[in-house]
BAMAR-48971 format. One record per residue (C-alpha): residue in one letter; x, z negated, y negated. Coordinates in Angstrom, 1 decimal, decimal comma, padded with zeros to 4 digits. Layout:
REC  r    east      up   north
REC  A       X       Z       Y
...
***
This chain:
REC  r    east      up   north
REC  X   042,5  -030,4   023,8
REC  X   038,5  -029,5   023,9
REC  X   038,6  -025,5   022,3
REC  X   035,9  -025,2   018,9
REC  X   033,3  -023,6   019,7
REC  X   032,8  -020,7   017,4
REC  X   030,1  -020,8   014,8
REC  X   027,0  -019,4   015,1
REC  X   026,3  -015,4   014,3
REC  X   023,7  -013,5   013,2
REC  X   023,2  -009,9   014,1
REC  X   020,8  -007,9   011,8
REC  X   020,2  -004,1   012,9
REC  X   020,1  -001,8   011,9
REC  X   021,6  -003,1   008,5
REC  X   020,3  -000,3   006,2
REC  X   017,1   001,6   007,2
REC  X   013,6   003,1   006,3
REC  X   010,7   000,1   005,7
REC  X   008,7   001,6   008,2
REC  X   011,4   000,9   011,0
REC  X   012,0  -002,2   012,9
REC  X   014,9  -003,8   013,0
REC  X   016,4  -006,0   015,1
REC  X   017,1  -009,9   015,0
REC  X   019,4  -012,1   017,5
REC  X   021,3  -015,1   016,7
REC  X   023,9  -016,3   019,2
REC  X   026,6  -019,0   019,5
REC  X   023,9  -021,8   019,6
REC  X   023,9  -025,0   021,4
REC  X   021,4  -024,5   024,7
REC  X   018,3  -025,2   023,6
REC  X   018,9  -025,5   019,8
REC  X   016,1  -025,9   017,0
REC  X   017,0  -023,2   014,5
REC  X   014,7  -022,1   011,4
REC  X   015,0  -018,2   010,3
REC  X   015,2  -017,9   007,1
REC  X   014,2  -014,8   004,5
REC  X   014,8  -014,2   000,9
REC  X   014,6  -011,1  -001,6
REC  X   014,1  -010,9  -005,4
REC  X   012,2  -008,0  -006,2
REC  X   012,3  -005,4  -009,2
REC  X   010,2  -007,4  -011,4
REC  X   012,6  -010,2  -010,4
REC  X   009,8  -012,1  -009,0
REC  X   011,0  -014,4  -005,6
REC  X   010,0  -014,3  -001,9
REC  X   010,1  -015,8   001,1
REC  X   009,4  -016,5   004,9
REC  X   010,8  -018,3   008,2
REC  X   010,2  -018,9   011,7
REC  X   011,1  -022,1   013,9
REC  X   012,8  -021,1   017,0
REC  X   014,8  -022,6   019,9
REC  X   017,9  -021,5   021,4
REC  X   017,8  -020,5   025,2
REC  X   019,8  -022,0   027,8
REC  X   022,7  -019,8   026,7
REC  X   022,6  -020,6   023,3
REC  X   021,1  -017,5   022,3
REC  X   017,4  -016,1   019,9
REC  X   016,1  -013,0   020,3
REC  X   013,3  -012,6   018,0
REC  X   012,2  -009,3   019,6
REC  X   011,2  -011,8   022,8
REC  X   011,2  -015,0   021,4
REC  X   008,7  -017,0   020,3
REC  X   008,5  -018,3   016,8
REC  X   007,1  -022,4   016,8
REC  X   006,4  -022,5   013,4
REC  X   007,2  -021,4   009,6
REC  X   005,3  -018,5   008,0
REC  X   004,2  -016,7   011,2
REC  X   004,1  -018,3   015,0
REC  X   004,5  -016,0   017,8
REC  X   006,6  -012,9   019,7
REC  X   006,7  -011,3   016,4
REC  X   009,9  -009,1   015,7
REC  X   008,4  -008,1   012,0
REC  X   007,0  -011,2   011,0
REC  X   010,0  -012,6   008,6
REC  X   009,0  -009,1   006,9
REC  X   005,3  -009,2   006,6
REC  X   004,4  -013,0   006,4
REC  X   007,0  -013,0   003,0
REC  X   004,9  -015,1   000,7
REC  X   005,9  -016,0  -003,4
REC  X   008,2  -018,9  -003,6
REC  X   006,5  -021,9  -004,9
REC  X   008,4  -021,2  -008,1
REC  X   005,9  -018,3  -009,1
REC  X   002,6  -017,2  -010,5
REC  X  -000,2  -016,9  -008,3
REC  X  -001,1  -013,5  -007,1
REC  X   002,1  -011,4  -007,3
REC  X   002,1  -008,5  -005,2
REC  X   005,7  -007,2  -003,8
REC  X   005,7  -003,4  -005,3
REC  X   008,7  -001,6  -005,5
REC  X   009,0   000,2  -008,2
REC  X   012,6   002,1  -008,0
REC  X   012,3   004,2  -004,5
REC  X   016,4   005,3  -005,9
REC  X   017,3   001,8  -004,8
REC  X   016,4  -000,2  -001,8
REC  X   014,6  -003,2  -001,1
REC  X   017,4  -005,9  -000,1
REC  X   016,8  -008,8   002,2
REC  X   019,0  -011,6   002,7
REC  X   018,4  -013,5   006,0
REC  X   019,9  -017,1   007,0
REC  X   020,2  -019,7   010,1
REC  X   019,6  -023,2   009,6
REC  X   020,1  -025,9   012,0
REC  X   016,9  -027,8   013,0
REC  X   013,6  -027,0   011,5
REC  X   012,7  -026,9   008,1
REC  X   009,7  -025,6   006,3
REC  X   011,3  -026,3   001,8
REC  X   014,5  -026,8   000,0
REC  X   016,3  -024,1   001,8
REC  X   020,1  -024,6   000,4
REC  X   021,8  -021,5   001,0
REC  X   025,2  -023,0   001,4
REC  X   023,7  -025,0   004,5
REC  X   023,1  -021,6   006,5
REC  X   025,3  -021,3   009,2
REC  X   025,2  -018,0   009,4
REC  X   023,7  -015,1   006,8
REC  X   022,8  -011,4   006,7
REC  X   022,0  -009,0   004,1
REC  X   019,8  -005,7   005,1
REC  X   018,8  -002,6   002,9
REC  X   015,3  -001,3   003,5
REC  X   014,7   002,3   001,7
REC  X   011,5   003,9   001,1
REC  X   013,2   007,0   000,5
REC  X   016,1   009,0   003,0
REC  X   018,2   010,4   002,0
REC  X   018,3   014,1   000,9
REC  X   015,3   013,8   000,0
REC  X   014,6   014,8  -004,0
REC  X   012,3   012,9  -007,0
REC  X   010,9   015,0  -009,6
REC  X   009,6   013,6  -012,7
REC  X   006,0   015,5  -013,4
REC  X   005,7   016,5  -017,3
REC  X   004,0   019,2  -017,3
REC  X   001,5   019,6  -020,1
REC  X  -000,5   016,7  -020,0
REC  X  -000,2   016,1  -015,9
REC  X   001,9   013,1  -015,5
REC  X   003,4   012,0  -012,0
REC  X   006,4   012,6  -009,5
REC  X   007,0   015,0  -006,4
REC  X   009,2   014,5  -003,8
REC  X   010,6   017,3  -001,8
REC  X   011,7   016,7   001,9
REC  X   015,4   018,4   002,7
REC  X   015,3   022,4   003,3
REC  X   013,6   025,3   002,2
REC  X   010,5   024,9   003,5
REC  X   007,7   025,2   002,6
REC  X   006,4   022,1   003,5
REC  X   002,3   020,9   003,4
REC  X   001,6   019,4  -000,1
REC  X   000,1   015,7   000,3
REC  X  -001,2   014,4  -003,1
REC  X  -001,0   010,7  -003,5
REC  X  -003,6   008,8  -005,6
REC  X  -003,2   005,0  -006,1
REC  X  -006,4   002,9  -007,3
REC  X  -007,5   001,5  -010,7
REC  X  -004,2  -000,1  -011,3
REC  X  -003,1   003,2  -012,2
REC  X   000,5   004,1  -013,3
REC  X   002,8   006,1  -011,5
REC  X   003,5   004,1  -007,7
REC  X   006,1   006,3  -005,9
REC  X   006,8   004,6  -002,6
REC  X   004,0   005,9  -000,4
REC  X   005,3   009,4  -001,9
REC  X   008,9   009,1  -001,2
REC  X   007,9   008,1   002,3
REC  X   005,4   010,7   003,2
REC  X   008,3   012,7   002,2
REC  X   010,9   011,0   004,3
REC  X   008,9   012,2   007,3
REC  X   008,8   016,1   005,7
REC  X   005,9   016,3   003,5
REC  X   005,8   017,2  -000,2
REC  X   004,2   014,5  -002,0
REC  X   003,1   014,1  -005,0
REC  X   001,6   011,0  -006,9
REC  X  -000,5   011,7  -010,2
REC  X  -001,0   009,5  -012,6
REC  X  -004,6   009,1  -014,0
REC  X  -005,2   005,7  -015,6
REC  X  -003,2   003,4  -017,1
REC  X  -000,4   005,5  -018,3
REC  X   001,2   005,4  -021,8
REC  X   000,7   009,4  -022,2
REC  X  -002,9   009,6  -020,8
REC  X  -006,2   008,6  -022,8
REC  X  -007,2   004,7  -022,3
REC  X  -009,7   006,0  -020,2
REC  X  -007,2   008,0  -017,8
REC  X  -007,9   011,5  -016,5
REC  X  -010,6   011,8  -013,7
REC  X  -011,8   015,1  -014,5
REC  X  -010,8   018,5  -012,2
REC  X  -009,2   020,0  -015,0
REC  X  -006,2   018,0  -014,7
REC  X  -006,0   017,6  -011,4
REC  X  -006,1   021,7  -011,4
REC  X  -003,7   021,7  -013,8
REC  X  -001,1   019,6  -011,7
REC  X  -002,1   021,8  -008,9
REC  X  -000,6   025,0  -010,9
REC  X   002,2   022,7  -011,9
REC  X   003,1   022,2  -008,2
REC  X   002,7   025,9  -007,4
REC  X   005,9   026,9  -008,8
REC  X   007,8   025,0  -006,6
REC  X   008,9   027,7  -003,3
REC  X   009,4   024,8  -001,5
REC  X   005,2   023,9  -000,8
REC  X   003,0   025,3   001,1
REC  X   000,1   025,0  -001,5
REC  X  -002,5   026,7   000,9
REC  X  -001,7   023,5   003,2
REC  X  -003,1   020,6   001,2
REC  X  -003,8   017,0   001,9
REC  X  -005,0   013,8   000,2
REC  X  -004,3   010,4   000,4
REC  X  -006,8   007,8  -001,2
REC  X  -006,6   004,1  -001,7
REC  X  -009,6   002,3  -003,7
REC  X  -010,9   004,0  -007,0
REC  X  -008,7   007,0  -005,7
REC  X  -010,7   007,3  -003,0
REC  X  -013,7   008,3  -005,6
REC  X  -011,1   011,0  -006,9
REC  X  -009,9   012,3  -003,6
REC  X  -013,5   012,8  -002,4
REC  X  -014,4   014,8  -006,1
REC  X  -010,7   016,5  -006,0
REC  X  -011,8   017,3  -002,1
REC  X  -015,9   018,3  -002,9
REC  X  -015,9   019,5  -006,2
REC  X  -012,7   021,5  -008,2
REC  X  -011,3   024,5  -006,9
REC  X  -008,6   023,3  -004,8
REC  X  -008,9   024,0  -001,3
REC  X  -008,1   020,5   000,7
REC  X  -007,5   021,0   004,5
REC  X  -008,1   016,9   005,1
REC  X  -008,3   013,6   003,4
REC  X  -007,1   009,8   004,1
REC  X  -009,4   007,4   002,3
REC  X  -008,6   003,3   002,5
REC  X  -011,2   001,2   001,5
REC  X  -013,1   003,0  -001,5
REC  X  -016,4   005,2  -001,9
REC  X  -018,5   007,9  -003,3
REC  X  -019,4   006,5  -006,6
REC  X  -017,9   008,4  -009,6
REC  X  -014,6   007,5  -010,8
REC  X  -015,5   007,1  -013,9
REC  X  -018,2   004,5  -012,9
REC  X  -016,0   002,7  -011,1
REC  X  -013,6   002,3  -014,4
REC  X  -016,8   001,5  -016,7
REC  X  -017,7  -001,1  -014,0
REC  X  -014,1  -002,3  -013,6
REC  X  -014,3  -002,6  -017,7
REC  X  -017,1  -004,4  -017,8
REC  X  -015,8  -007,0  -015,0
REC  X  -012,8  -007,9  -016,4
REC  X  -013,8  -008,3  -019,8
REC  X  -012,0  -005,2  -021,6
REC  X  -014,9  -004,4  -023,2
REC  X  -016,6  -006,7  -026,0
REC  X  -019,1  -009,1  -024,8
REC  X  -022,1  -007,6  -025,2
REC  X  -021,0  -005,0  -023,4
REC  X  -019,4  -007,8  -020,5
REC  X  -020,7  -008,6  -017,2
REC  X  -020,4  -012,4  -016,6
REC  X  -018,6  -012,2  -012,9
REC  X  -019,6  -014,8  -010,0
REC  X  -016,3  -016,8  -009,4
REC  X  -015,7  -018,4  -005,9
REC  X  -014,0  -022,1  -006,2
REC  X  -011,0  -021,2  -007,5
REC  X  -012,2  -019,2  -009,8
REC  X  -011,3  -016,2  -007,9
REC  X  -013,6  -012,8  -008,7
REC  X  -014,7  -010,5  -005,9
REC  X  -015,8  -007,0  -007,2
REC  X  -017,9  -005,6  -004,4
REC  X  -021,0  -006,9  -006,1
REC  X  -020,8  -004,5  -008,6
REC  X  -020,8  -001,4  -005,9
REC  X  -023,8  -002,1  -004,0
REC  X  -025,1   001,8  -003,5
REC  X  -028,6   001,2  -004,0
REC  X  -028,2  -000,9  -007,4
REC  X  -025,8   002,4  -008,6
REC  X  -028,4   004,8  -007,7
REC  X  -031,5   002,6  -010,0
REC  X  -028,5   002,9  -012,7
REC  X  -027,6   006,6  -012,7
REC  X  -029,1   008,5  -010,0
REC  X  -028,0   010,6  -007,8
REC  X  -025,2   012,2  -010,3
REC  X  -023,5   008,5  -009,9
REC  X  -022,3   009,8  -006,4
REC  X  -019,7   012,5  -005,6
REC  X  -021,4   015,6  -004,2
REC  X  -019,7   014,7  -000,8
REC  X  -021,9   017,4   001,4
REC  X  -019,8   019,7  -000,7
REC  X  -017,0   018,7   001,6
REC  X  -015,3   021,2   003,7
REC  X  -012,4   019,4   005,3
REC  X  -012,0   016,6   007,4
REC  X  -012,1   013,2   006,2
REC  X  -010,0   010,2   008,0
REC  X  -011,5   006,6   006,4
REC  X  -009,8   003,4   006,6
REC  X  -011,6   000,5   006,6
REC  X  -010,8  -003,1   006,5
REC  X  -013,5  -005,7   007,5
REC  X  -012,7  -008,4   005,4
REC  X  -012,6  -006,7   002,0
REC  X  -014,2  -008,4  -001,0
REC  X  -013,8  -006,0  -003,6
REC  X  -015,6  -002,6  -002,4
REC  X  -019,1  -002,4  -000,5
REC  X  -016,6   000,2   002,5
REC  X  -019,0  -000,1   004,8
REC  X  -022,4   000,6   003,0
REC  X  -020,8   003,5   001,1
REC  X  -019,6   004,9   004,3
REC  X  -022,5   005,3   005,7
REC  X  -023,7   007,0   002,1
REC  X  -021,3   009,3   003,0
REC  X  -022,0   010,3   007,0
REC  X  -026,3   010,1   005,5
REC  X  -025,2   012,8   003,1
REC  X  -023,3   015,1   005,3
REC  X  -025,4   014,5   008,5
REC  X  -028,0   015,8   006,0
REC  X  -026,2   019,3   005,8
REC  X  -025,1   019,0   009,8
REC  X  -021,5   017,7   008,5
REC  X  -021,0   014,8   010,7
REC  X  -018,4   015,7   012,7
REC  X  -015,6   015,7   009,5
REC  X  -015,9   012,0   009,1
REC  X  -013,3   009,9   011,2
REC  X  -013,4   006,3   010,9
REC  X  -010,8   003,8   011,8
REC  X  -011,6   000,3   011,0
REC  X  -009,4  -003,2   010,8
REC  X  -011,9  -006,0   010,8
REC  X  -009,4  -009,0   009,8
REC  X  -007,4  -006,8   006,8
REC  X  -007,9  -007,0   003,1
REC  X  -008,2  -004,2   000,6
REC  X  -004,6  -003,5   000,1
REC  X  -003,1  -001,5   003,6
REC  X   000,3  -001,0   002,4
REC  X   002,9   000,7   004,7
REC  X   004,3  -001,3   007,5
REC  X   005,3  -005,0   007,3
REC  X   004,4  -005,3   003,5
REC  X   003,2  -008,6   003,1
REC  X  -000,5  -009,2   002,8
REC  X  -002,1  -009,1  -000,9
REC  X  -005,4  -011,6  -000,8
REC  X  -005,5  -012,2  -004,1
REC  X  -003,8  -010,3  -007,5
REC  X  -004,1  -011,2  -011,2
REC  X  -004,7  -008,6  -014,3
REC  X  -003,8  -009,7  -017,6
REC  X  -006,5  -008,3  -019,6
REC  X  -006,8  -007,7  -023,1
REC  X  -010,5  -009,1  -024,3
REC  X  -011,9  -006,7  -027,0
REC  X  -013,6  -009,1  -029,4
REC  X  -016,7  -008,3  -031,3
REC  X  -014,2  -008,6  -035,1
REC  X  -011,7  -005,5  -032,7
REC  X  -009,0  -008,6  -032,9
REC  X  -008,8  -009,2  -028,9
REC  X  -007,2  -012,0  -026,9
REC  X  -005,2  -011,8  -023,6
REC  X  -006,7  -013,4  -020,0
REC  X  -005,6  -013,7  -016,8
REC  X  -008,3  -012,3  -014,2
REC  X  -007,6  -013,3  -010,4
REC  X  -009,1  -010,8  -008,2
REC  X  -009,9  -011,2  -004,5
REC  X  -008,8  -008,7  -001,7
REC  X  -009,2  -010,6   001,0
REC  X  -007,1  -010,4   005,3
REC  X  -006,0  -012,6   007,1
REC  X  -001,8  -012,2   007,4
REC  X  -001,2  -011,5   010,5
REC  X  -004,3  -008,9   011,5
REC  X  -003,7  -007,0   007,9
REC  X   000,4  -007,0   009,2
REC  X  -001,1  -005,6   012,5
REC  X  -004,1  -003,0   010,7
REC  X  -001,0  -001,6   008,6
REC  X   001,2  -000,9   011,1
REC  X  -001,2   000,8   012,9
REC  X  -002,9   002,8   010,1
REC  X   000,7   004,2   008,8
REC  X   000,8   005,7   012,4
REC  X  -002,4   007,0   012,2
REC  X  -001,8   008,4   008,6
REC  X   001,2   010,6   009,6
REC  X  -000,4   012,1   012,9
REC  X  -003,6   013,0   011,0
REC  X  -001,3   015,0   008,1
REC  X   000,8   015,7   011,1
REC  X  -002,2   017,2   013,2
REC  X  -004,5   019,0   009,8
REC  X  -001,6   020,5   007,9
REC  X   000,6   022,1   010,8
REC  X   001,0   025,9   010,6
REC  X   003,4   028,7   011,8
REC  X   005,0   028,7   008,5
REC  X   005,0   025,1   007,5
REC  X   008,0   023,0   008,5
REC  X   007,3   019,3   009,0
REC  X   010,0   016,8   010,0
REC  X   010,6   014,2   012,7
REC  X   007,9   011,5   012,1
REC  X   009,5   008,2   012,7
REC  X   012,8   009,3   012,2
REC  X   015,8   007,0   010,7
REC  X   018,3   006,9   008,2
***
């Protein structure tokens, strides 16, 4: 009597990790030569749904490694060990434009994983998986603590590395979304920063407007001094978007003394410009007050066309741009090539103009990712090309009436998958390189749960 073969397995490690690791797929106990389909799911905090797969074929001993193996189809196509990770997509069940945030860094990020037999590309029935995995992926290790900000009217969270430190201070500044977004935080402190993301638009406790002026972010600064654990002479910033315009003023113009600054895809106009444009876009504002925004086909909207340097200067001078050749500390941009909503390019060469003009040059570093959108998340987030607001349209009577706004931001999946991988590493050895000292204690970058 013929022996049963045993069924297929599935071998996910390792099974709980940080995001920013790798982890490791293989699949054996195949027939030779096999069609299989790899299958992803997660649900995130907001409960919305995601997905991806790869097509693959078994080898001649039955066997997939997707570290070497070649996917044939599905979400992604090639020798791509990430790429169930960073090709996730909404299921078709969903609203257009979600973006996969995560929201609680206290709990992790779980993934199931599945094998099917043959290849499929819908209707994936979980009880037809032959074999299943489920993985935890943390943006936070452990050890590592989250303090709540509340501190007069400074609003945000810390996050203090293990140890007594003191450890260089990084303070984390999201874009026009605003709101308190802790992952990048709890990460730059998994790798033995102290990191600290202020909120300054869009909160509950701030004014409607936010809080872009260097009185609060001063005030936060004094907040963070009494912690032993910082090394508040050893100060960084990290920038996405309109929080690029505040790092750069934080950086050029209050009395904190910045030793460098990461800036993704944003410019020297003045924050508050940026919000009164934003305003005006999106129709928060009544409609007199409106700008009546170019839609592409699908009635998408692309904001760069409000950013255009020369078209700010006609409209408010030179006091629309931060005083950038006050900078003293060198300046890392990120740039991605294929980024609708911000005029990077033209507003970084504003920038080198200015401080050329003082003999400045040399603090500007530029590292750019021509095929990535305007979001660079950390490593193998999936890519964010377009995102709704739901906006609250202030009416001429004050009643106002609720729209959904679909903004572009542009990449193409797999070069945005490859521009964030790359920039996260290039993040962590600039902090890693500008805010070393004899005192200062950093920990391993790259190291795992």
């Amino acid at each position: 009597m013929a022996a049963i073969p045993p069924p297929p397995r599935l071998f996910v490690t390792p099974e709980r990790d940080m995001i920013d690791n790798e982890v490791s797929i293989t699949i054996t106990c195949m027939l030779p030569r096999q069609p299989v389909t790899l299958y992803a799911f997660l649900k995130s905090q907001k409960t919305d749904t995601w997905e991806s797969w790869g097509h693959y074929v078994a080898d001649d001993e039955g066997q997939i490694n997707v570290s070497t193996d070649r996917s044939i189809g599905g979400t992604y196509c090639g020798i791509e060990p990430m790429g169930l990770f960073w090709s996730m997509q909404s299921t078709p069940d969903q609203m257009k434009g979600n973006r996969l945030r995560h929201y609680d860094v206290m709990k992790p990020r779980i993934v199931d994983i599945y094998v099917y037999i043959g290849h499929i590309n819908h209707k994936f029935d979980k009880d037809k998986a032959v074999a299943m995995a489920t993985i935890e992926r943390w943006y936070i290790k452990p050890g590592v603590k989250r303090i709540p900000i509340t501190e007069g009217s400074v609003r945000g969270t810390l996050f203090l590395p293990p140890g007594p430190g003191p450890f260089p201070l990084i303070l984390d500044l999201w874009g026009g979304g605003g709101g308190i977004i802790e992952y990048k935080s709890s990460l730059l402190a998994s790798h033995g920063f102290a990191a600290a993301v202020l909120a300054y638009s869009n909160h509950p406790e701030l004014p409607p407007m936010g809080r872009t002026d260097m009185e609060y972010f001063e005030e936060a600064y004094k907040c963070l001094c009494r912690y032993s654990q910082i090394d508040t002479d050893n100060i960084g910033i990290i920038g996405i978007s309109m929080g690029v315009s505040v790092a750069l003023e934080i950086a050029a113009e209050s009395k904190l003394k910045v030793k460098c600054a990461i800036l993704t895809n944003g410019g020297l106009v003045r924050s508050y410009i940026l919000l009164i444009g934003i305003a005006k876009a999106t129709g928060m504002l009544p409609p007199s007050m409106s700008i009546d925004m170019p839609r592409d086909e699908d009635g998408h909207v692309s904001t760069g066309c409000l950013f255009y340097c020369d078209d700010l200067r006609n409209e408010y001078g030179e006091d629309g741009f931060v005083k950038v050749e006050n900078l003293n500390c060198p300046c890392l941009f990120l740039i991605s090539g294929d980024d609708p909503s911000f005029e990077n390019e033209q507003h970084l060469q504003e920038i080198y103009n200015k401080l050329s003009a003082v003999g400045k040059q040399d603090l500007v570093e530029v590292l750019r990712y021509p095929k990535a959108g305007h979001l660079l998340e950390p490593p193998y987030s999936p890519l964010c090309s377009m995102t709704y607001l739901h906006v609250e349209q202030l009416l001429a009577s004050e009643s106002s009436s609720r729209q959904t706004l679909y903004l572009n931001y542009g990449g193409q999946p797999k070069p945005h998958a490859e521009a964030q991988e790359q920039s996260w590493k290039a993040i962590l050895q600039y902090f890693h390189k500008h805010l070393r000292c004899e005192k200062t204690k950093i920990g391993n970058i790259g190291s795992r749960l």
